[in-house]
N, C-alpha and C positions, 0 to 999 in steps of 0.2 A: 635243317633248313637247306644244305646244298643237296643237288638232287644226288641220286644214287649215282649215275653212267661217269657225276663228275668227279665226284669221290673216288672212285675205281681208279679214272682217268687220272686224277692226281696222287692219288698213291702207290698205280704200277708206272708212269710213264714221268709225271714233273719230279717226284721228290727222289726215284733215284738216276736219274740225269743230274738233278744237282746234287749225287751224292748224299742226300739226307733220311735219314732214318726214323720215323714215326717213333715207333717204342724207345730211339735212342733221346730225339727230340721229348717225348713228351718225359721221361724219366729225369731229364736235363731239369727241366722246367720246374718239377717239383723238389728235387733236390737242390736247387738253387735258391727257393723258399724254404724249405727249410733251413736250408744253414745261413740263411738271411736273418729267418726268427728264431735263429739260435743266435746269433752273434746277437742280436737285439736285446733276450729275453737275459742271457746272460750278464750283459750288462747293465739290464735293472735291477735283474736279483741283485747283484752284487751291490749295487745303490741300496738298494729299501731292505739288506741287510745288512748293508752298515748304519743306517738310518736307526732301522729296527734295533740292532744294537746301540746305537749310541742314544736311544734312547730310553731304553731298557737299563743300560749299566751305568752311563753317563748323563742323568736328565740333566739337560740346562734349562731354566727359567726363555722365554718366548722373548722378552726383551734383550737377555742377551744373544741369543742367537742373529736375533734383528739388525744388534751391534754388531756383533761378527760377519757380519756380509755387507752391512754399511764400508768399515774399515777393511776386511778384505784386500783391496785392491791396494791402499796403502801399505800396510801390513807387505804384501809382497813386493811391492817397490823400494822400500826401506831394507828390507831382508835382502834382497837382491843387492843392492850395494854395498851391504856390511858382508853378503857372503855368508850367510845363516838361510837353515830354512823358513821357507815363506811364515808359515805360523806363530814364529818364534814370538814376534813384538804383540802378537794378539795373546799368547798363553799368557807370559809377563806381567801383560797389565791385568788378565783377569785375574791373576793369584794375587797382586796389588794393591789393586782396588774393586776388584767385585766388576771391573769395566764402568765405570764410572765416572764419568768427563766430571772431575771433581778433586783437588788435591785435600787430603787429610791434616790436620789437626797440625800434623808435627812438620807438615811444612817441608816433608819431603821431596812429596810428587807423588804421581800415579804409578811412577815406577820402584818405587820406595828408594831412591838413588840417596841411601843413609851416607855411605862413604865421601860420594860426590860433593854433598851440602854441606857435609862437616869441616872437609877438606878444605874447602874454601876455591874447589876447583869451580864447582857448578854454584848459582845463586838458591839464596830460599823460594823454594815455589810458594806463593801468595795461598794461602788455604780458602776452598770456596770454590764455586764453579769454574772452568775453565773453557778457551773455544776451542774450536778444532785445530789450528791454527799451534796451541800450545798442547795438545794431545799429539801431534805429530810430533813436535821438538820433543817431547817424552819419549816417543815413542823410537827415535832415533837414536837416543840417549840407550834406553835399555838394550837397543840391537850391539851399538857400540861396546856397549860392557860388556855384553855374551858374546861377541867373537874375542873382546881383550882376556876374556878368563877360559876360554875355550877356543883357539885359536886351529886346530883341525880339524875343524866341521866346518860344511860346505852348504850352498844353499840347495844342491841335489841330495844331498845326505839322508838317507832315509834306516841306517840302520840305528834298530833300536837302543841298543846299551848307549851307542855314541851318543846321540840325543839323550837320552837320561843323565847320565853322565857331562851332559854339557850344562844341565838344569841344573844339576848338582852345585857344578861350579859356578855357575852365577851366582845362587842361596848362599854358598858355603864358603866359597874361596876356591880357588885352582890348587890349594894344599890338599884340604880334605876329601875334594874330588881324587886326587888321586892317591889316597890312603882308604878310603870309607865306601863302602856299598852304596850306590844311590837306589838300589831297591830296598834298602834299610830306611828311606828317608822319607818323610810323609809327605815333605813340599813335594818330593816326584811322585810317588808312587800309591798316597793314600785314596782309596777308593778305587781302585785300577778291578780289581774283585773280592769276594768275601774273605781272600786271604789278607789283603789289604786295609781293614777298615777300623778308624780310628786309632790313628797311631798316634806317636807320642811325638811332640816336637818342643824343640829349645832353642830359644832366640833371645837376642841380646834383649831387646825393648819389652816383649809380651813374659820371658822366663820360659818353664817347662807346660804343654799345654795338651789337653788332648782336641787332635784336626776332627773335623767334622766335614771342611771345603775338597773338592777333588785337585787333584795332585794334580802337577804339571804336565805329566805323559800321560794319564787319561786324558786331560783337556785338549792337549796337541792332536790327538786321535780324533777328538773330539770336533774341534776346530776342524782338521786334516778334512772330513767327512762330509763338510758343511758348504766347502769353502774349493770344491776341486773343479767348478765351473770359472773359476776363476784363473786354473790352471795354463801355463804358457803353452803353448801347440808344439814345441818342440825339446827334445831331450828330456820327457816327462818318463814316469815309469812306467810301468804297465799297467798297474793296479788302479793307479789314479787315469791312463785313461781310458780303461772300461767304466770306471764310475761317471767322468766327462762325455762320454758319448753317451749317456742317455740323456743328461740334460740336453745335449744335442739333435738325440732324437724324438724328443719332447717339441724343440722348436720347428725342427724340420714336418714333423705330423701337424702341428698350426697351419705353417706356412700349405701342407698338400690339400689340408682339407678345406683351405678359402680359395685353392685355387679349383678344387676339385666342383665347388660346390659354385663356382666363379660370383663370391663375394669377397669382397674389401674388410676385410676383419678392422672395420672403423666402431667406435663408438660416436663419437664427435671430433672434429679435429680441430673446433673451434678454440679458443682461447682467451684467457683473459689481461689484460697488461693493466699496470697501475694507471690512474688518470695522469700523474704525473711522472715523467720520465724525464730522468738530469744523465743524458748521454754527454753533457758537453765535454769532462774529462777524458771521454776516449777519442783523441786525436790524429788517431789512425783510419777512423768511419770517414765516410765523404757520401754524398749524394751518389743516387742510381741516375745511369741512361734510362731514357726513357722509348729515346727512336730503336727500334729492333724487331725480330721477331718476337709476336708474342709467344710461340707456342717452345720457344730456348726457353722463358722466364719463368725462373721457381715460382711456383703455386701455391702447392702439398708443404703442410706442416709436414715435419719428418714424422713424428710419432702419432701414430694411427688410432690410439685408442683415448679418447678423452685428456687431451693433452695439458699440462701445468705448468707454467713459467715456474722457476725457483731461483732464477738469478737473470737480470736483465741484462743489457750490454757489457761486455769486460773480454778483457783476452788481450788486449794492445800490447803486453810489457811479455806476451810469449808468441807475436805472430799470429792470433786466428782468433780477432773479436769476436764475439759470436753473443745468442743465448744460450741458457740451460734449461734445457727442458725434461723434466717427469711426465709420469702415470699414474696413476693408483694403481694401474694394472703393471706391476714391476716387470716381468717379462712382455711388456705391449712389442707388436710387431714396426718396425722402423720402415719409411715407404721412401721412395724418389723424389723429392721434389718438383725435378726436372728432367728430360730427356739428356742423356749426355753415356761416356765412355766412363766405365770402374776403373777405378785403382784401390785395394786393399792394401794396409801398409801397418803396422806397430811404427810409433814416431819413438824419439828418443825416451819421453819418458812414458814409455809401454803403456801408450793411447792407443786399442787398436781404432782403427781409422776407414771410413768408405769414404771415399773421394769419388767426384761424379763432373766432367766439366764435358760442356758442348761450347760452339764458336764464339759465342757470349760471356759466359757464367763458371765460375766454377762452387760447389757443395761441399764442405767436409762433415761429415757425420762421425764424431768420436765416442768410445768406451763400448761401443756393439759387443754383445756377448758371443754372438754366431751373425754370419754371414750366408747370405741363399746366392750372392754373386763372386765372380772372378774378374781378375784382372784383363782387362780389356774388353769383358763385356759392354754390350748397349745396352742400356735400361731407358723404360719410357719411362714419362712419370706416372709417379703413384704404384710404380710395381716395388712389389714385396722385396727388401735387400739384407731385411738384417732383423735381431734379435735386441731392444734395449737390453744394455747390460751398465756395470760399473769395472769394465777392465780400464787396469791404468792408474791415472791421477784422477780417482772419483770417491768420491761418500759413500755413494750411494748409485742406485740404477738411474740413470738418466741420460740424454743425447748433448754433446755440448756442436753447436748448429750453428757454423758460420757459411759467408757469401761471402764470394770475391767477383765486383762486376770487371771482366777483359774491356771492356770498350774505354770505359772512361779508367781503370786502372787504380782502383782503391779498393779494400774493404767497405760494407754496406752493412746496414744496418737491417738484419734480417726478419725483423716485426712488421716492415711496409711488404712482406713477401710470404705472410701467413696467416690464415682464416682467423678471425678474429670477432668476438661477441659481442 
């Protein structure tokens, strides 16, 4: 398309005046994609063969897995305080209870906390279903006893014997942990490969038995594999964050191709709310301004893709009444409300967080699993910022979506500031 005399013209006379070298340029250019779809490709193989493997050597059943990314985010919150790895309170309860919001017969718990109950330290758990509410109290329970019997493991600790060895000693005691092989032991090791399988096990309550369930350090693997989008952005290992960056680049190829194709990756953003709604307990809402600009006022549901209430006003007794809002589409793309300045932030209890305010309004968007902005960016509304995730204090994937109006100086009640059916 450019004519010939101009080509000539800019090959002997513009590109080396400024020094630039065609063969060097175009050599540049391709080797720069290449090791762009090498650092890419690398990091999915190594996803979809851990995947591959873990599901190959480790099957888990679709509902537990479901579970495991539900609790996730908890699971690492709780680990983190007790200073164990993140996985630990998810392996626990699935050798427990099968992961089971459900305490057993004997009135233990889901953590089988035998000693605890009998001791008279901890109460009898109620046998029968339980909510989540008392699956987390379990679940800090069994963290507590794995750093008290295993006291130099850390919540970055990633070598293996240590972590076996620390499973050990929760099953076992901290004696025979440190007399006894935990690759001898089924609770850790059975089913780990065909050198492993069905091994013998002996327990006060069940006797001498042969395992059939996978062992601790397969499941932690297991778990490890499943659960590493979940992963903190900083002082991670290596391994897990080549596996983190494809989920990453999973999100970031959504977000190019609706920008690329310049559509709104919306299904509906409509909503449904109960006919009736008892906000009066939350005393921290107050009425919106009305007089202002309209074009500052939230609009945009955050979540793009056919969006779900699952919990309606709450948040007063932590600072940021808000809603909770889902997707079917668990990864859906999170949008702008409003026009205003980012701020990106993890809050104290590793919410990460998009904050969005203009001279009106301020946004917080919590638990995003990936973020498309930075700090001090302008965003309009409706552009693409973020990734639903369950980092943090979550269940599950979902946005938890408060309003704070500047003018008149209260929390608001962010249902009068979203499309609605």
């Amino acid at each position: 398309m450019i004519p010939v005399w101009l080509r000539i013209w800019i090959t002997q006379h513009v590109l080396p005046y400024l020094g630039l070298s065609p063969q060097v340029m175009v050599l540049g250019f391709f080797k720069g994609i290449f090791e762009t779809l090498l650092l890419v490709f690398l990091g999915i193989g190594v996803l979809a063969g851990s995947q591959s493997y873990m599901n190959s050597q480790y099957t888990l059943p679709k509902h537990i897995q479901s579970t495991v990314i539900k609790w996730a985010p908890i699971s690492g919150q709780i680990a983190l305080k007790a200073d164990i790895p993140r996985e630990v309170p998810l392996v626990l309860w699935f050798k427990e209870n099968s992961m089971k919001a459900e305490n057993p017969e004997s009135c233990t718990g889901i953590i089988g906390a035998y000693d605890l109950v009998r001791s008279g330290e901890r109460p009898c758990f109620t046998p029968g279903p339980i909510n989540d509410f008392e699956v987390r109290e379990q679940l800090i329970i069994s963290a507590e006893e794995f750093k008290k019997r295993c006291p130099d493991i850390t919540y970055w600790t990633q070598d293996p014997n240590t972590i076996k060895r620390c499973y050990f000693a929760y099953n076992a005691g901290a004696g025979a942990a440190s007399r006894l092989d935990p690759n001898a032991s089924a609770y850790v090791m059975n089913n780990f490969n065909e050198n492993y399988q069905n091994m013998v096990y002996s327990d006060i309550e069940l006797g001498t038995v042969t395992v059939t369930a996978l062992g601790a350090w397969p499941t932690h693997l297991a778990f490890q594999s499943m659960i590493v989008s979940q992963i903190d952005e900083t002082e991670r290992p290596l391994s897990i964050s080549l596996l983190d960056m494809s989920t990453r680049f999973y999100d970031q190829s959504g977000k190019l191709l609706a920008d690329l194709t310049n559509q709104s990756p919306l299904g509906s953003t409509q909503m449904d709310f109960p006919e009736s709604r008892d906000t009066d307990q939350e005393t921290c809402i107050s009425d919106a301004h009305l007089i202002g600009r309209p074009s500052l006022r939230p609009r945009e549901n955050p979540v793009t893709d056919n969006p779900i209430l699952t919990q309606d006003i709450h948040g007063c007794s932590y600072g940021l009444p808000g809603l909770d809002i889902t997707s079917l589409n668990s990864t859906a793309m999170l949008q702008a409300p409003m026009p205003g300045e980012v701020t990106t932030y993890t809050d104290r209890w590793y919410n990460s967080t998009i904050r969005i305010e203009n001279d009106e309004w301020i946004v917080w968007l919590l638990h995003p699993r990936s973020y498309f902005v930075t700090d001090g960016e302008i965003v309009r509304s409706g552009q693409i910022v973020g990734v639903m995730g369950a980092v943090g204090y979550a269940t599950g994937p979902h946005v938890h979506y408060t309003i704070y109006d500047k003018v008149n100086e209260t929390f608001v009640d962010p249902a009068a500031f979203v499309p609605v059916q």
